[in-house]
C-alpha positions in Angstrom: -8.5 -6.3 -9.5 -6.4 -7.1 -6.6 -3.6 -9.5 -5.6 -2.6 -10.3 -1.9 0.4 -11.9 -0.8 -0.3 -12.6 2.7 -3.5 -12.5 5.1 -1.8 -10.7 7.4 -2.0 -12.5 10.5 1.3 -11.5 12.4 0.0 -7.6 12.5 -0.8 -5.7 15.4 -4.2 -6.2 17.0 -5.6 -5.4 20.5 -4.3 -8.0 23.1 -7.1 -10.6 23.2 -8.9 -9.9 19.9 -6.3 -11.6 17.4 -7.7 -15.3 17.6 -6.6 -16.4 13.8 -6.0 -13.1 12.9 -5.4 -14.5 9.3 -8.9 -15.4 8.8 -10.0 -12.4 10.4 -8.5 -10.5 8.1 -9.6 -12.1 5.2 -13.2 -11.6 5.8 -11.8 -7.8 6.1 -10.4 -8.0 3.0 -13.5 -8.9 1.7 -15.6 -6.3 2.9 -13.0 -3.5 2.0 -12.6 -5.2 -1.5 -16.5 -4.7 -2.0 -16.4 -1.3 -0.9 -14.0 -0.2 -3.2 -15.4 -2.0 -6.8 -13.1 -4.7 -7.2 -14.2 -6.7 -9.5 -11.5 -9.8 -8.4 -9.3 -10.9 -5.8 -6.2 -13.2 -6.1 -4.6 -14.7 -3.0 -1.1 -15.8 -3.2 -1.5 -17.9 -0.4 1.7 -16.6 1.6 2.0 -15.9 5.1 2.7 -12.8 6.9 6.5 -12.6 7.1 6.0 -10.0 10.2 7.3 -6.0 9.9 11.2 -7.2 11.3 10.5 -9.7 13.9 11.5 -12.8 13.8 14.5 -11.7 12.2 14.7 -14.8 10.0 11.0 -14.7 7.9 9.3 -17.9 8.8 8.9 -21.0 6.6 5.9 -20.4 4.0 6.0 -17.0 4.5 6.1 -14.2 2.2 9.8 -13.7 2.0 10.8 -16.8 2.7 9.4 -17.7 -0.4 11.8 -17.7 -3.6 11.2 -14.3 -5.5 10.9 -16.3 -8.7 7.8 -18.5 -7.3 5.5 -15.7 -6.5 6.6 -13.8 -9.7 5.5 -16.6 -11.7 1.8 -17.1 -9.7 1.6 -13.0 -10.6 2.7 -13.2 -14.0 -0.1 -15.9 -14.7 -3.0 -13.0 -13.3 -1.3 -10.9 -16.0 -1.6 -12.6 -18.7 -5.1 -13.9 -17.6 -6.1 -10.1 -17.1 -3.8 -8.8 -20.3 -2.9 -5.7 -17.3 -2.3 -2.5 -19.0 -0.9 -1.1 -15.5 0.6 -2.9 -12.6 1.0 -1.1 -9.0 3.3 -2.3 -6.2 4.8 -0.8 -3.1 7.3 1.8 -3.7 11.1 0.8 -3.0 10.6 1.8 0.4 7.9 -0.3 1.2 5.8 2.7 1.6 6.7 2.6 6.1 9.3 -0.6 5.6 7.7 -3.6 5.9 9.8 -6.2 4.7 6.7 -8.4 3.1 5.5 -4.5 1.1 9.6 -4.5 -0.2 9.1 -7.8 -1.3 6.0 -6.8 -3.0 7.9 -4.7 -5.2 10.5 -7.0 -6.0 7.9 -9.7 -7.5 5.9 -7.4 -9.1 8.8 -5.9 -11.3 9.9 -10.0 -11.5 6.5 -10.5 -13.3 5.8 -7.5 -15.3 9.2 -7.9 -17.1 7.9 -11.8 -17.7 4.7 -11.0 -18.6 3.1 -11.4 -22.1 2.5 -7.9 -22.9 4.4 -6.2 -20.2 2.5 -3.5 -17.9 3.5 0.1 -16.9 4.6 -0.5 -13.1 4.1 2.3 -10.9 4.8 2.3 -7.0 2.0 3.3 -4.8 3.5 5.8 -2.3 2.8 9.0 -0.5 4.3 12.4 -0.9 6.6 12.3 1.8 7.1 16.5 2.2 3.6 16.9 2.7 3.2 14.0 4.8 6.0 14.8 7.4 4.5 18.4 7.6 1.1 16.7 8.7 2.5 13.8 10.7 4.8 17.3 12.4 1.4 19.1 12.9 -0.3 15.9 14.7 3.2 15.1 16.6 2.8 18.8 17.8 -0.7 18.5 19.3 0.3 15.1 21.1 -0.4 12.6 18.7 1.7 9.9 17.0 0.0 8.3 13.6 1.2 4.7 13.4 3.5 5.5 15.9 5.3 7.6 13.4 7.4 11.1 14.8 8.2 13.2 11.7 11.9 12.2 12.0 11.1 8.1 11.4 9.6 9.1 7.7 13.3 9.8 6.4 13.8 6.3 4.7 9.7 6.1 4.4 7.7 7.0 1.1 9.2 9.2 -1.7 9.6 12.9 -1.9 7.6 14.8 -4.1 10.5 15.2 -6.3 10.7 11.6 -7.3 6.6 11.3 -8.3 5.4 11.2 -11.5 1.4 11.2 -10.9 -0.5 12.7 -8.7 -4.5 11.5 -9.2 -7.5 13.3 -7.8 -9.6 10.6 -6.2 -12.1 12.5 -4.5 -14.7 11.3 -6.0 -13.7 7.8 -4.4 -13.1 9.0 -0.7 -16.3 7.8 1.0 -15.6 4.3 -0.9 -11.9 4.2 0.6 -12.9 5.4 4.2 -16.0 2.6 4.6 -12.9 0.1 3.0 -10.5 1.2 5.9 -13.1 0.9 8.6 -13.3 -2.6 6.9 -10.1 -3.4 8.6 -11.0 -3.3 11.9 -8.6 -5.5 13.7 -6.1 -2.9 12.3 -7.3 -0.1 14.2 -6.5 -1.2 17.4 -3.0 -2.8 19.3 0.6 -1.6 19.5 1.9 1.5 20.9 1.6 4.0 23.5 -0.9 6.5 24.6 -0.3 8.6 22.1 -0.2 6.4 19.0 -3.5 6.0 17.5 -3.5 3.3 14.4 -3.7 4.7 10.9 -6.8 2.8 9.5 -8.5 4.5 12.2 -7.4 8.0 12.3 -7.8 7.8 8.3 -11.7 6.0 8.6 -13.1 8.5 11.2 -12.0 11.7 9.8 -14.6 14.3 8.9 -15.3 15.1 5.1 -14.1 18.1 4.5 -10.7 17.2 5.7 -11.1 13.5 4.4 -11.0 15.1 0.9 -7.9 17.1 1.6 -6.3 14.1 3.2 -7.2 11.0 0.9 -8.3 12.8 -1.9 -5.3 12.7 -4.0 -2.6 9.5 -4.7 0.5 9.5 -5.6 2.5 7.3 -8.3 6.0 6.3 -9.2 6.3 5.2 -12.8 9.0 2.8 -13.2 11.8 3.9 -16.2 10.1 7.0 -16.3 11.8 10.4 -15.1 9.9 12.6 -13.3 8.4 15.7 -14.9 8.1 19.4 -13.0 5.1 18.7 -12.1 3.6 15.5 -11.7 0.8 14.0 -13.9 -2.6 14.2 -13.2 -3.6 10.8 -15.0 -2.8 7.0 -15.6 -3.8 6.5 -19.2 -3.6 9.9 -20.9 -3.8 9.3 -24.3 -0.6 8.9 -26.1 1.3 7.2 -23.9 3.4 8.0 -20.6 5.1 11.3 -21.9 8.2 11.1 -20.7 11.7 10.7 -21.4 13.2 7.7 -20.1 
């Protein structure tokens, strides 16, 4: 199942297609939540607190919000659900947004408050590899997101922190048709030579789709990272590690 925060509706779009973006997005959210499987979706019912701008998030927004509030509204799906594992954000907010950080923050507010409390693990993105690939596409002229190798310091985690690494292949064709569900996300902001993630990640080929979104990476919160990391969520006996 899936819980949203917001609906998204201060992200970039291409000028003269955002209308109410929020709505817009919704309908997206639908259509990508289908794709994938999900059996549920919870919205929170907060609005988009916007990547840094304004600088003070805006009343009923996301971080506006009280931490404790939106904990409490999660903590309720929990117990409703009885959720062996929670995922959030990772402390980075995966590329920074302040709404993804705050994502974070309430989920670990709820799973500590919850019944039977979940594993927590961040959603996040090998960081080495990804600056090599985001280094290869910055060499040939193009800027992912905008990104330039050297903005992915603070971004993500390194492979050193990461505690699972899960072969999804077998669910890339389900993720790409969910990405091209988002379509007011793969146009607006940037320059020439920024193409939007959603799209660069929905249109690419197979063969390299499966090298590129074919595996996911996981922070398990408490745990300390083995050598190498996992390549499950719910090996038998129990996480594995020493705390």
């Amino acid at each position: 199942m899936l819980v949203v925060a917001t609906s998204g509706e201060r992200g970039l779009t291409a000028a003269g297609t955002a209308g109410d973006l929020g709505s817009v997005r919704a309908a997206e959210l639908d259509r990508a939540a289908a794709a994938l499987g999900v059996a549920r979706v919870v919205r929170l019912g907060y609005g988009d607190s916007g990547l840094r701008v304004p600088a003070v998030p805006p009343p009923g927004s996301f971080c506006a919000a009280p931490a404790a509030e939106a904990a409490e509204k999660l903590r309720a799906v929990l117990d409703e659900e009885r959720a062996d594992v929670l995922t959030v954000y990772d402390e980075a907010g995966g590329y920074g947004h302040r709404d993804h950080v705050r994502v974070r923050e309430v989920g670990l507010l709820a799973a500590a408050a919850a019944r039977t409390t979940p594993r927590v693990l961040e959603a996040t993105v090998d960081r080495d590899a990804l600056a090599r690939g985001v280094r290869l596409l910055n060499w040939l002229g193009v800027r992912p997101g905008g990104l330039r190798a050297s903005d992915l310091a603070a971004a993500y985690r390194p492979r050193a922190q990461i505690t699972h690494a899960v072969d999804v292949r077998r669910y890339v064709r389900a993720k790409q048709a969910a990405l091209a569900a988002h379509a007011s996300q793969t146009t607006g902001g940037g320059g020439r030579q920024d193409v939007r993630t959603v799209s660069l990640l929905a249109r690419l080929p197979w063969p390299l789709a499966r090298v590129v979104l074919g595996r996911e990476w996981f922070v398990e919160v408490g745990v300390t990272p083995p050598a190498k990391p996992r390549k499950e969520l719910f090996a038998a006996g129990g996480s594995g590690y020493a705390v």
